[in-house]
N, C-alpha and C positions, 0 to 999 in steps of 0.2 A: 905722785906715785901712790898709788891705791896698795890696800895690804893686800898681800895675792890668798889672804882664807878667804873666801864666798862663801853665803849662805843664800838659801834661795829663801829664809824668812824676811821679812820685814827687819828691817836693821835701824840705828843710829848711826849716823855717818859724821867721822871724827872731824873737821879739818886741824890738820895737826903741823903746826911749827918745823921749821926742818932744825932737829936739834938733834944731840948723838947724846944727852945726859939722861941717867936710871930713870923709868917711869913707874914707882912702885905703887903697890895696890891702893888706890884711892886718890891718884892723881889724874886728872883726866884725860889725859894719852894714854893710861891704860886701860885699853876697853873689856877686863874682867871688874874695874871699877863698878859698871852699868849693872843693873838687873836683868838689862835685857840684850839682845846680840847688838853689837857695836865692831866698827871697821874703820880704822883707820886711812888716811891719806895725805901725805906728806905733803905740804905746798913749799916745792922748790925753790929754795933763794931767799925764803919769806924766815929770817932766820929770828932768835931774842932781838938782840939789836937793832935789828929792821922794825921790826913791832912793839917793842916797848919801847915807849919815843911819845913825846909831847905833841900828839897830831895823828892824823891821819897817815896807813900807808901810802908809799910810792901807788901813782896809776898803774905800775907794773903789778905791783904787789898785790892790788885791787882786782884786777883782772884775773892775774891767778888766783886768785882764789876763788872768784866766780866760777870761774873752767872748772875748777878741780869743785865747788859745786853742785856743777850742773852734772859731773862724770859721775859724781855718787850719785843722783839722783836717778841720773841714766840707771843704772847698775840695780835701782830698788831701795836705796833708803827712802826711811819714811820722815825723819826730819834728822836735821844738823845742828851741831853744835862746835866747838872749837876746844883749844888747850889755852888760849891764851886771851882772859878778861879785855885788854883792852881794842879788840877786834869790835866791842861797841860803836867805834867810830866808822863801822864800814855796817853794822847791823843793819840797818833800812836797808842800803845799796844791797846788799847781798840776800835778801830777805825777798824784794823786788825780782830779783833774776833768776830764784825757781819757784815752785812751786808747791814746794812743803813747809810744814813749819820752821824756823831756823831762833835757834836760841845758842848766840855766838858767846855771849859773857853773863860771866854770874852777878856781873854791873845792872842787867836787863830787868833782876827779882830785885830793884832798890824799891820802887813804886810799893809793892805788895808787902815788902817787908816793914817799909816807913810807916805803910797803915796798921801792921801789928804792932809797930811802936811807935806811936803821935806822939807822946808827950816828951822826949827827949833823942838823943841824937844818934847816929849809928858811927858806930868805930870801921872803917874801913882801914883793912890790912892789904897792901900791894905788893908788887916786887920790886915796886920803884914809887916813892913819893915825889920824887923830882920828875918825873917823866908822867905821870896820873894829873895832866892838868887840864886845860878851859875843853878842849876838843872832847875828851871822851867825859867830862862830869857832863856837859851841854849835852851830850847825847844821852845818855843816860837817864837827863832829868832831873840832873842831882844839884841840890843850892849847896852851896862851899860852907852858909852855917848852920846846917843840920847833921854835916858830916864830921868826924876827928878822923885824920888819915894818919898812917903811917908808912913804912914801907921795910924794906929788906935790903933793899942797895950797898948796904955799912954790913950786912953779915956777911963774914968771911963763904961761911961754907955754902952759903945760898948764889952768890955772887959767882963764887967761883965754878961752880957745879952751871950755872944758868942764863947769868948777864954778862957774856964773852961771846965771842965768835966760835962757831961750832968747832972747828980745829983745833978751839984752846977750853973747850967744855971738858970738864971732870968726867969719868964716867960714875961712878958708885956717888951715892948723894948720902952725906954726915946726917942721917936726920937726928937724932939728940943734937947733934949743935945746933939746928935749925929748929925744931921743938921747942928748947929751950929760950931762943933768941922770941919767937915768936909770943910766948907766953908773957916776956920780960915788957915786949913793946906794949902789949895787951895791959898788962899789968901797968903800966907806966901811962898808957891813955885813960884809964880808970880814975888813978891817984889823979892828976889833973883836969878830967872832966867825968864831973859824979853825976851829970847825966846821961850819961854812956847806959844804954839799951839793948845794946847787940851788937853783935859782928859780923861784916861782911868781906869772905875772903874772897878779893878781888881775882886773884892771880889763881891758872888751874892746878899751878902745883903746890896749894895748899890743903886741899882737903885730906892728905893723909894725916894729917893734927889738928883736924876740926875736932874730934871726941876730946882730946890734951888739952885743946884751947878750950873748949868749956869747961872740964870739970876744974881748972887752974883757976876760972873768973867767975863762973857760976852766972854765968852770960847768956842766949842763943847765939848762936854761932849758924850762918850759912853760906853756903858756899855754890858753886854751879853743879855742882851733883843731886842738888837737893831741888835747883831750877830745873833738870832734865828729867827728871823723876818725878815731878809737879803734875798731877793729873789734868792740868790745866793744856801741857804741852805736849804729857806721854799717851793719855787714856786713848784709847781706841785706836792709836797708831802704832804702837809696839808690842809684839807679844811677849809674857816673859821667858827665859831662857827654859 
């Protein structure tokens, strides 16, 4: 289901989770996050659970999300993007079946970031370290030892607000609990690998503590907002707001 605002500019077309929890400013379901106009659309059934998972989605789940796709495409967006990192695993397929640019996970800017930093390793932040396994680092590109992962799974308010079934999603998200949790794990991948380089927040509902998470590690920190924004992917295709 497509968000019923229209514009007749040039847009970003969100494909977005079907989840009922807060999307506050800087998370990438919400499209005042963007510099430029953005519109969401909900891919029915395709919920947390379904997607964050060690693998690929379902052929159903695949499928919709091509249709839903191809609808924004129909409708005038000028390229796609997604709410949720581990849609890497469908990136090519989905990339294949229209004809705009399509930049699904903040997984995609690993290549470009690793080359900003050769000489040591990048701290990937998830929402799931259990479920971030062979399927989406293989797509991705990513060797298992140039990366330290971690994840959110164990945080109360992250979990609760996000890895449940929608019926049972929180609505208002704790973000100082989450803030906090997330700086802690940052911090704690540091102390045990001193050559940590940078952060990559996997998941799209991290970028409202990407400025937190740096100034806490004195890090780079990026995130899928900063892939969407990438002149590489925006220039000439989106006008700004």
């Amino acid at each position: 289901m497509t968000d019923p605002t229209h514009t007749t500019a040039p847009f970003l077309g969100i494909l977005m989770l079907d989840t009922r929890f807060e999307r506050p400013l800087g998370d990438a379901g919400n499209p005042a996050s963007y510099p430029f106009p953005a519109r969401l659309a909900v891919v029915k059934g395709a919920g947390s659970l379904e997607i964050v998972r060690d693998g690929k989605p379902s052929d159903a789940h695949i499928e919709a999300f091509i249709q839903t796709a191809r609808q924004l495409e129909a409708e005038g967006a000028a390229a796609l993007t997604s709410t949720c990192g581990f849609l890497i695993t469908i990136q090519d397929e989905l990339a294949r079946a229209v004809a705009i640019p399509v930049l699904l996970s903040a997984l995609c800017s690993y290549a470009r970031i690793k080359r900003h930093h050769p000489s040591g390793r990048i701290g990937i932040l998830t929402a799931s370290k259990t479920a971030l396994g062979d399927t989406a680092l293989l797509a991705a590109g990513i060797n298992n030892d140039d990366v330290v992962i971690e994840g959110l799974e164990q945080c109360q308010a992250f979990a609760n607000a996000i890895l449940r079934p929608k019926s049972q999603q929180t609505g208002p998200i704790d973000r100082p609990a989450i803030e906090q949790e997330l700086i802690a794990k940052a911090r704690g991948m540091m102390a045990k690998h001193h050559d940590l380089q940078a952060f990559l927040l996997e998941c799209g509902n991290l970028p409202p503590y990407q400025q937190a998470l740096h100034q806490a590690t004195g890090l780079p920190v990026y995130s899928l907002l900063d892939a969407v924004t990438c002149p590489s992917f925006a220039a000439g295709l989106l006008r700004p707001k």
